[in-house]
C-alpha positions, 0 to 999 in steps of 0.5 A: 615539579615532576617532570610530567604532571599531565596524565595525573592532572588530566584524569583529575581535571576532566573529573571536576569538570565533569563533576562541576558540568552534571552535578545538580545545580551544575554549571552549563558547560566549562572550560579549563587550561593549565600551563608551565613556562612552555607548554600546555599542561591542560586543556580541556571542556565539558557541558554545553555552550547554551543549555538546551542546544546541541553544540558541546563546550570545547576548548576554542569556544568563545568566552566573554572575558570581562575583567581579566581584560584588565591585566591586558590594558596594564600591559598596554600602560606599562609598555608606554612606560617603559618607552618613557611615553607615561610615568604612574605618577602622571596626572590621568587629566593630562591624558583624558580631561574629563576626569578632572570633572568627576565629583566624590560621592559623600552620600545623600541629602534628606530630600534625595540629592546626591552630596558631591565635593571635589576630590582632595587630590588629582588622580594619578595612573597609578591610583586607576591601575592600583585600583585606589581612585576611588571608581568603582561598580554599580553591582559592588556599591548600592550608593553607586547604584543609586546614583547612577539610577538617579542620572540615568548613566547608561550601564557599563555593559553598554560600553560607552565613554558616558558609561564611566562617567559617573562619581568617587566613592572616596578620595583618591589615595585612601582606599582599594575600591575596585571599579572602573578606573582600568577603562579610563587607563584604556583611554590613556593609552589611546590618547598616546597611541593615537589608535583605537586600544583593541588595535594597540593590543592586537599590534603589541601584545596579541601578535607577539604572543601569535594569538588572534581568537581575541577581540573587542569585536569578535570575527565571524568565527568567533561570534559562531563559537560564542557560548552563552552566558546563563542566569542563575535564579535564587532557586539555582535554575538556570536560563540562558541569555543568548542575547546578553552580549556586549555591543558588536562593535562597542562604541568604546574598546572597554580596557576593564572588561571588553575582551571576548576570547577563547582560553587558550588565547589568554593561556598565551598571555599567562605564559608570557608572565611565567616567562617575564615578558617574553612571547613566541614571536617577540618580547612582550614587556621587559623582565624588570616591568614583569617583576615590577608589574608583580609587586604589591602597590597598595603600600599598607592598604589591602585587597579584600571581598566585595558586597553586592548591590546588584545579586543578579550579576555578581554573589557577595564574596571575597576570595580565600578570606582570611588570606591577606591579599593586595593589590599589584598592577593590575591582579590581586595578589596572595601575601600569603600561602593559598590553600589550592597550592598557589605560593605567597606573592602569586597574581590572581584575578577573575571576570564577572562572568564566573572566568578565573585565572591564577600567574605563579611566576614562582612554580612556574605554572597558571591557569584559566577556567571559565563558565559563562555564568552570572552572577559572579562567584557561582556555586558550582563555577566557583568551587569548581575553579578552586578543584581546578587550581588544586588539582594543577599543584598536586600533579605538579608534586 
């Protein structure tokens, strides 16, 4: 690593967004930031919070982070892990009884009806933390979706407990499905506690780290520095949608996806990663759970791309294809070299909401980029957010 990459990554990074912002068919507005293991590399924000308004992205605009919630709830269940409180191994009915009651999806009958069987085996934590319960999402599975339709379950963005309650896709163990297992390992972790799961981030995670711009339930402040999320139509138009907002409060804290934040508050939580659980005002989780949390869980199996069912809210796509990738607990990760930089056995994830962030404990360095776009893997957002990436590692040398 040189020893100062800033002014080079600077002028490279305020170019892409640039670039990604005023292009055509560009994004509304961007929000980028890199880190090391002490210090912000990059900081920066181009475009609008809402198309046609006045108010410019910055870097303390508000963002919907969506599924990079899910890191935050696995720190949450690995923090009980390691006060012997839960074992991955535990039966999640043990901890939520009603997911004993949850049926796998073997397709449908002639005249319509859904054909249910019990699962072949309980689900574990491990299963819902790994990904391989057999949940998934309505936007990544068209017999979800239909299903779904047919028992009028309430979306998952309402964020309610019937929300989730819903079927298998296969049986628990054989697959990597990704979905909504992380909001029943939120509940775990309330059933425990005995707290509502945006209070225990707040007490055992956010406050370590000394970050507050964070919520399930945003402050006025921060509902104030929101930005928009825009819908783009097949034609690449852009419309914003300024009431497509999670519910202010959600009847249930999502542990999936309920998170609103601003970047440099998940930058603090990157930074805690890079430096193997330890925060600014206390330690976040053990070495030992970092390096464990790190690890591939899938044993054999592998994380890939998704389809999609829903091409309003989520692109088709797979991230680097080609590149063999797994799963640990809980982002995917890399088994082999990126071709942004990023070395083999490095965390990755994303939120619907075109946000993207990468945690190499290796070089020492991640990053977070978000454009509050839908649907999921944009054209602009996402290349853009690859540029970033690239961009950090050649600064670095």
């Amino acid at each position: 690593m040189t020893s100062s990459p800033k002014p080079a990554l600077t002028q490279a990074a305020d170019t892409i967004l640039d670039y990604t912002v005023n292009r055509a068919g560009g994004a509304p507005g961007i929000v980028a930031m890199a880190t090391d293991r002490s210090d912000t590399l990059y900081a920066g924000a181009a475009g609008v919070r809402e198309l046609g308004g006045s108010a410019a992205m910055t870097t303390d605009t508000v963002m919907l982070l969506a599924s990079c919630t899910k890191a935050i709830t696995g720190v949450a269940v690995m923090q009980l892990v390691e006060e012997g409180k839960l074992k991955l191994d535990d039966l999640a009915r043990d901890y939520v009884p009603e997911i004993a009651e949850i049926k796998v999806l073997e397709g449908f009958a002639p005249d319509g009806e859904p054909r249910l069987r019990a699962p072949a085996r309980d689900i574990t934590l491990e299963h819902l933390i790994l990904h391989t319960s057999g949940f998934g999402y309505d936007f990544f599975s068209a017999e979800l979706l239909r299903y779904r339709d047919q028992h009028e379950i309430p979306s998952i963005l309402a964020c309610t407990f019937d929300a989730i309650r819903d079927v298998l896709l296969h049986d628990p163990g054989t697959r990597w499905t990704y979905g909504n297992g992380i909001d029943w390992l939120g509940l775990v972790v309330e059933a425990v506690r005995g707290k509502r799961l945006g209070d225990v981030f707040a007490e055992r995670i956010f406050a370590p780290l000394g970050v507050d711009d964070i919520a399930f339930t945003m402050t006025p402040s921060m509902a104030a520095r929101r930005a928009t999320i825009h819908l783009r139509a097949p034609d690449g138009q852009l419309t914003a949608a300024p009431d497509m907002c999670l519910p202010q409060p959600p009847d249930m804290d999502m542990g999936g996806h309920g998170l609103y934040a601003t970047l440099d508050a998940y930058l603090a939580f990157i930074r805690m990663f890079l430096n193997d659980g330890a925060g600014p005002h206390g330690r976040v989780l053990e070495a030992a759970t970092v390096a464990q949390m790190a690890q591939d869980g899938l044993g054999g199996l592998s994380s890939g791309g998704w389809e999609t069912s829903n091409p309003q809210l989520a692109n088709a796509g797979e991230f680097f294809p080609g590149l063999a990738k797994t799963w640990a607990y809980t982002f995917q990760r890399n088994e082999e070299p990126a071709p942004t930089g990023r070395p083999a056995g490095q965390l990755a994830w994303a939120g619907l909401a075109n946000t993207y962030y990468w945690i190499d404990r290796q070089t020492g360095v991640g990053g977070i980029w978000s454009g509050q776009v839908l649907p999921f893997h944009d054209v602009a957002a996402y290349p853009g957010y690859v540029d970033f990436e690239s961009a950090v590692y050649r600064a670095l040398g």
